[in-house]
C-alpha positions in Angstrom: 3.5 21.3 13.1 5.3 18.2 14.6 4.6 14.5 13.1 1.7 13.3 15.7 -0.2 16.4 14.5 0.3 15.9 10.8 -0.6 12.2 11.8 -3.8 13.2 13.5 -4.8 15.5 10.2 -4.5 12.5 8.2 -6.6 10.3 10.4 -9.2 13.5 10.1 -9.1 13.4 6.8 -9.2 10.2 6.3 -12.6 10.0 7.8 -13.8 12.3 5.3 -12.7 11.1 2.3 -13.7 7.7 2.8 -17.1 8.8 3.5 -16.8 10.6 0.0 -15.4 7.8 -1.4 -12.4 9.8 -2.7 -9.8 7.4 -3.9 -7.8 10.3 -5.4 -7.7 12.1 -2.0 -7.1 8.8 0.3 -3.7 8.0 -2.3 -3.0 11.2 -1.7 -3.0 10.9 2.3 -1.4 7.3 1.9 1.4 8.9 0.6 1.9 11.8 2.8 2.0 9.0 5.6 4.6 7.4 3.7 6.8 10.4 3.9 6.4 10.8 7.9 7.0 7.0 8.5 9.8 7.5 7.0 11.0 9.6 9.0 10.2 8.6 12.4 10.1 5.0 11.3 7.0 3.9 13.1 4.7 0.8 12.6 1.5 2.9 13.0 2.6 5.7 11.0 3.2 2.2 8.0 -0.2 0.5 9.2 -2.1 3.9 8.3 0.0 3.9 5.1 -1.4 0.6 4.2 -4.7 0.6 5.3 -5.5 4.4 3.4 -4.1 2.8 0.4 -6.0 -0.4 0.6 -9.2 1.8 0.5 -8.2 4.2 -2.0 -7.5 0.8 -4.1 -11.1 -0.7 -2.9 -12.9 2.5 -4.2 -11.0 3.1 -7.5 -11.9 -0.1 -8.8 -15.4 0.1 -7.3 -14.6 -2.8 -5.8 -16.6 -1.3 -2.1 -20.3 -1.6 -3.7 -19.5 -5.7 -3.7 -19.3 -5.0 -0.1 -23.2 -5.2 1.2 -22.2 -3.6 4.6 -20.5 -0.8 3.2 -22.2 1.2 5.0 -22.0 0.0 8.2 -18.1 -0.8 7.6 -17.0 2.8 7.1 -19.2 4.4 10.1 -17.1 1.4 12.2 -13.8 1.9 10.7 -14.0 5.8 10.8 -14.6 5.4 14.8 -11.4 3.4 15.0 -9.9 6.2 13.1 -11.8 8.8 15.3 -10.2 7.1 18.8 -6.6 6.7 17.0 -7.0 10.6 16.3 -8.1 11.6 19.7 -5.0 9.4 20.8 -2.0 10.2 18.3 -3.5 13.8 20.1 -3.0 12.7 23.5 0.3 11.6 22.8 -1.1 8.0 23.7 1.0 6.2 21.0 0.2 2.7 22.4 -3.7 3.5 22.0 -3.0 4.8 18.4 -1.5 1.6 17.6 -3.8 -0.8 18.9 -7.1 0.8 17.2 -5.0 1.1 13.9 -4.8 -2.5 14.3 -8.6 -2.8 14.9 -9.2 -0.4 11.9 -6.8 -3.3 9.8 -9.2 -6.0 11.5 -12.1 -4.4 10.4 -10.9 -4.2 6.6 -9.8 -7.0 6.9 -13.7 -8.8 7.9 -15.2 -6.2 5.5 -17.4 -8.9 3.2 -16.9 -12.3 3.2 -16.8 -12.8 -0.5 -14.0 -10.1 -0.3 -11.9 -11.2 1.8 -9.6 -12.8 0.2 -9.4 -10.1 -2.2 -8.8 -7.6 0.6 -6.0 -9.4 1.9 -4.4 -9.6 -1.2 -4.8 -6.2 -1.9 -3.7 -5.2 1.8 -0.2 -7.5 1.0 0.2 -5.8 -2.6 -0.2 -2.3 -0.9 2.2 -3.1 2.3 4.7 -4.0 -0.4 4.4 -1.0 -2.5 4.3 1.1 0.6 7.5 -0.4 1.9 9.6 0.2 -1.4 8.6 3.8 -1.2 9.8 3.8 2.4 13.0 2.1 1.0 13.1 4.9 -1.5 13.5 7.7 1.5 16.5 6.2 2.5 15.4 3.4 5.3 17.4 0.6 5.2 16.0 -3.1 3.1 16.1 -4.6 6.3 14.3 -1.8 8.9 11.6 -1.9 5.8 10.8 -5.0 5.4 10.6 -5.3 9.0 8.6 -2.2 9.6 5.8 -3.4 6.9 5.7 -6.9 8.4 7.0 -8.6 4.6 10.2 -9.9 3.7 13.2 -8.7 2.6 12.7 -10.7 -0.8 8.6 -9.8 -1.5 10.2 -5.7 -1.4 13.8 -6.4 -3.0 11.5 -8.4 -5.7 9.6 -5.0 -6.2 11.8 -2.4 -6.1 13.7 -4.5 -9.0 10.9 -4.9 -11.3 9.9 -1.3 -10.4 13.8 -0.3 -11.2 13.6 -2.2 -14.2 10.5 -0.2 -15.5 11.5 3.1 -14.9 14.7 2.5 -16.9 13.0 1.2 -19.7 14.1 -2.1 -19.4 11.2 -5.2 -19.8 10.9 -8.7 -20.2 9.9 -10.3 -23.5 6.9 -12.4 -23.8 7.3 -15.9 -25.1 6.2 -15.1 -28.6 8.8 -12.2 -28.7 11.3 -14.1 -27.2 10.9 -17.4 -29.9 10.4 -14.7 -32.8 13.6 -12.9 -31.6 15.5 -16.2 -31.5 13.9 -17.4 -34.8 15.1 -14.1 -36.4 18.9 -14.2 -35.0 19.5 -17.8 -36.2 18.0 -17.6 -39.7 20.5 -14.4 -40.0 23.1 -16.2 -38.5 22.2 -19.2 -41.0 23.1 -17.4 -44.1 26.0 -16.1 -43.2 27.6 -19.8 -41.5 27.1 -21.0 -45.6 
């Protein structure tokens, strides 16, 4: 099976598991897109990325049933995803590309009271979509400029996520003063 028909399987299924409001199974599809933009390094293949996970966020934290046209926003964004299917099909990459971007305009417009929520959430998931791009082997640079953010927002990211998974954190304040507290009354008694 080539990339375009993976693609186009994704966009299917994507359609269905919004309408089931599985955020397990839209992750899941997020990050089998991530895998094939990295390899054909592709804005659409990244825009699908983004937008899957930016559901898959939206229903794990319940945060769709603020949304009072909830409803009516997934029949519209699954018929953007219906025509970027039918084109990724056709081979029509233009097409694809342009109703992903309407599918992002659409999330994006989703509630009112959301939006600003939505956008942030859309930012957070373009940058932890980019570092796991960057984690295939794509360049910083080609990254960055693939997910539309800036060198520094994913380098910022894939340090702190770096830092986690070798076990390294930051103190809080009250660790930090009780730390330094403890070091100079030890160093204290052994100055007299």
């Amino acid at each position: 099976m080539g990339e375009g028909e993976h693609i186009a399987d994704v966009l299917e299924a994507t359609q269905q598991a919004l309408k089931d409001e599985d955020a397990v199974k839209l992750r899941e599809l997020s990050n089998q897109t991530v895998h094939s933009a990295s390899l054909i390094q592709d804005s659409g293949s990244i825009t699908l990325a983004v937008l899957v996970y930016t559901l898959s966020k939206l229903i794990e934290r319940n945060d769709h049933k603020r949304a009072k046209n909830w409803g009516n926003f997934v029949k519209k964004f699954n018929s953007w995803m219906a025509l970027a299917e039918s084109s990724i099909r056709t081979s029509e990459t233009h097409e694809y590309e342009s109703y992903l971007e309407q599918a992002r305009k659409s999330l994006a417009s989703l509630s009112v009271n959301l939006k600003p929520y939505i956008q942030d959430v859309i930012l957070k998931a373009s940058i932890n979509k980019a570092s796991r791009v960057y984690e295939h082997g794509i360049s910083l640079g080609k990254t960055a400029q693939l997910l539309g953010v800036t060198q520094w927002e994913l380098s910022e990211y894939t340090g702190q996520k770096g830092a986690e998974e070798s076990g390294y954190h930051t103190l809080n304040v009250k660790e930090r003063a009780k730390m330094a507290l403890d070091f100079f009354s030890s160093e204290k008694g052994k100055l007299i």
